[in-house]
N, C-alpha and C positions, 0 to 999 in steps of 0.2 A: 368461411367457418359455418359450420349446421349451425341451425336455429338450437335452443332449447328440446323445442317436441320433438328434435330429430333423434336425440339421446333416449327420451321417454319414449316413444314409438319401439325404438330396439329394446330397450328393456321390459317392454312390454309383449314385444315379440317373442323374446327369451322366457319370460313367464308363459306365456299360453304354449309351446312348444316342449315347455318340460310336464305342462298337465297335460295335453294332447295325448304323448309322447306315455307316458303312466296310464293311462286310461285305457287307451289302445294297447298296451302291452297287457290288461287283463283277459283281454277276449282271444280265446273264449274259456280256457280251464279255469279262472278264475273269478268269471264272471258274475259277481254280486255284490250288491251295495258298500257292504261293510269293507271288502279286501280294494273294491275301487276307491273309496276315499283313505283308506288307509296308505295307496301307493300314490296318489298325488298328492297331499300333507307331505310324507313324507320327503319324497325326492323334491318337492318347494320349502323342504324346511332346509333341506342340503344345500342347496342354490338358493338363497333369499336375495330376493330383484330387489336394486337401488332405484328405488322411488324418484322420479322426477319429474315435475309436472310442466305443461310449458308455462303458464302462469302464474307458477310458482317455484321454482326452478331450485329454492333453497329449503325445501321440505327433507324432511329427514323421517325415518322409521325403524323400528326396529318390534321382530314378533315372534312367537313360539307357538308348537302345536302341539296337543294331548290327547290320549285315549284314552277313554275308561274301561276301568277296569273291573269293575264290580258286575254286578246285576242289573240289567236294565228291563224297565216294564216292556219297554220295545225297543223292538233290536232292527232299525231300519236304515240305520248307516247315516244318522241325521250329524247335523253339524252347527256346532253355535261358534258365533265372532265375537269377543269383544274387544271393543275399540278403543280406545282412550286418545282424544287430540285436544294437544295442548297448544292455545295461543299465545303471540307473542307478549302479550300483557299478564302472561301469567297465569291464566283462568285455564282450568280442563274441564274435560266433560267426557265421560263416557256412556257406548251404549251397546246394545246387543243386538243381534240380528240372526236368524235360522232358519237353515236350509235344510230341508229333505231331501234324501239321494234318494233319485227312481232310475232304475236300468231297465234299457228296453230291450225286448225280447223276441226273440228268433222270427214269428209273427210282425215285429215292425210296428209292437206294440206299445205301451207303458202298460202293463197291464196290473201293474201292483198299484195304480193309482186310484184309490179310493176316494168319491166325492164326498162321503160324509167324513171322513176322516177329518179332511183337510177342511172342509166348513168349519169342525169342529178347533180345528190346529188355529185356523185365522182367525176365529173368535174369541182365543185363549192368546195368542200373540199376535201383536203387531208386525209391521217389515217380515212377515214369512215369507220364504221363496221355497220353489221346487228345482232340484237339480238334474236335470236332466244327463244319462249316461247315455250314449248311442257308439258302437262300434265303426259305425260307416258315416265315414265324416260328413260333414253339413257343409255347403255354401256357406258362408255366414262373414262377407263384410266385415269392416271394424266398425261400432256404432259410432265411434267417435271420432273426428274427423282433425285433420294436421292444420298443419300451413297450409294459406294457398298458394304459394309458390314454390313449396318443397316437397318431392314425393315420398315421405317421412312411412304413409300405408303400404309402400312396398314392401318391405320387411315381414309385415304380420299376412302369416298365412289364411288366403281365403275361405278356407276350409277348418270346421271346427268340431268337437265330440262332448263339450261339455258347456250345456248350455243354461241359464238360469232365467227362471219365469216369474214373477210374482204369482205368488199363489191366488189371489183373487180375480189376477188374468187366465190362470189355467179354468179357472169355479166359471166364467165366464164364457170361456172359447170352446170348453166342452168337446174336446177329443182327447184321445189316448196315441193317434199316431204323432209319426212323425212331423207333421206339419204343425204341432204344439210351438216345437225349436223353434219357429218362424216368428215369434212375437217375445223373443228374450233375447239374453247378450250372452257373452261369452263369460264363462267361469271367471277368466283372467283381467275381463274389465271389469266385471263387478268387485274384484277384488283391489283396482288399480284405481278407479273412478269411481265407485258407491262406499266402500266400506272404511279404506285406506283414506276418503277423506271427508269421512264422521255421516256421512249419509245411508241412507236404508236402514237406521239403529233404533233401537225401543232403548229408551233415556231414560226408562224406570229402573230406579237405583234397589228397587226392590227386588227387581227381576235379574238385573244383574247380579246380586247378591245370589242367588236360588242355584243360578247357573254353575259361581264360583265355587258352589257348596256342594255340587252334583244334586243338587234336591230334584231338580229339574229331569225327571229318569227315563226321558227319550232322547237325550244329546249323547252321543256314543265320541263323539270327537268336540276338540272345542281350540281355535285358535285363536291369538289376543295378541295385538299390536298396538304399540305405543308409537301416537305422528307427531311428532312437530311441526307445522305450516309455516317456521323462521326457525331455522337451526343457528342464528345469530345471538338469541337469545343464550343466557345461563340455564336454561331450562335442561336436565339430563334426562337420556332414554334411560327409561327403564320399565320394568312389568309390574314393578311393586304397585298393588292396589288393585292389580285386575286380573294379577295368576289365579291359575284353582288353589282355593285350600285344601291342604296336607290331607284334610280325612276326607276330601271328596268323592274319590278315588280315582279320578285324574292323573297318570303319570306324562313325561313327556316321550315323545316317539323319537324313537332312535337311539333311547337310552338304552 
């Protein structure tokens, strides 16, 4: 019988193949921040991955994604997470985390990547990242490794288009090409392994408030997931406490 990771690995594989798979379907008529995070939100909101960790094998999840709809001070295809994971003693905690979407361009560039911007984005928030779009797939290994005796990394493609950087490694490494990708992960682990289990979050219950409120008027999207780490527990999934408010202007995609 498979291990645990053997399960997690394909579902994991499933997840990064249906962003891959979205991403690449933008290039090249549609090629811009905003319609690329809109078409991978979307098609991982239609197919939502059953979360399985091998260490954890009875975690549960459940999550929804939004757009805004109103006016934004800037209109950069950015993205907020919020998280909420509940442990088996009862306790939660939620927190948020944002990524910037940057597409790269014909050049082999990132060229909307501005240095002061982002000093300015990482001094105003915490856990920021950069999202990297690239049309021509990346080598990119899985960061995170299986069994050692089960070949669980066969399944996830070596090859990858959306790749996530901590932004004070991008303020650091100081290019615009392609060899940025080289010091991040993939879209689908960050969302499998950082986010999905309450890591890379800014736990200011203030900030997450601002988010929920749309006050916060450079998140154009905003997806939120509710983990359980022991679905044995009486604990229910649910989003109450971390959806958008009604007058945010937040609706959900697909609706």
């Amino acid at each position: 019988m498979p291990p645990p990771c053997y399960q997690m690995m394909l579902e994991l594989s499933k997840t990064d193949e249906t962003i891959r798979s979205a991403i690449k379907s933008c290039y090249p008529r549609s090629w811009d921040e905003n319609h690329i995070t809109y078409t991978w939100l979307s098609k991982l909101r239609e197919t939502p991955p059953k979360i399985i960790f091998t260490k954890t094998p009875k975690i549960s999840v459940i999550w929804d994604a939004y757009k805004m709809t109103g006016q934004l001070e800037r209109a950069n295809g950015d993205v907020a997470f919020i998280v909420k994971v509940s442990f088996n003693n009862g306790n939660a905690i939620a927190g948020v985390a944002f990524l910037e979407a940057k597409r790269i361009y014909e050049d082999g560039n990132y060229d909307a990547l501005k240095y002061e911007q982002l000093e300015y984005i990482t001094y105003n928030k915490t856990h920021h990242h950069i999202l990297l779009y690239d049309f021509n797939e990346t080598l990119k290994p899985s960061y995170y490794s299986c069994c050692w005796d089960y070949p669980c990394d066969r399944f996830l493609s070596k090859e990858a288009i959306g790749i996530v950087v901590p932004t004070p490694h991008a303020l650091a490494y100081k290019t615009k090409n392609r060899s940025l990708a080289t010091i991040g992960i993939r879209l689908s682990e960050q969302i499998f392994f950082r986010y999905f289990k309450g890591l890379d979050l800014n736990f200011d219950q203030n900030l997450v408030e601002s988010v929920r409120k749309g006050i916060t008027g450079d998140v154009r999207y905003l997806a939120v997931a509710h983990v359980i780490l022991n679905k044995e527990t009486e604990i229910e999934l649910s989003l109450d406490g971390i959806q958008p408010y009604e007058a945010s202007g937040f609706r959900p995609i697909n609706d």
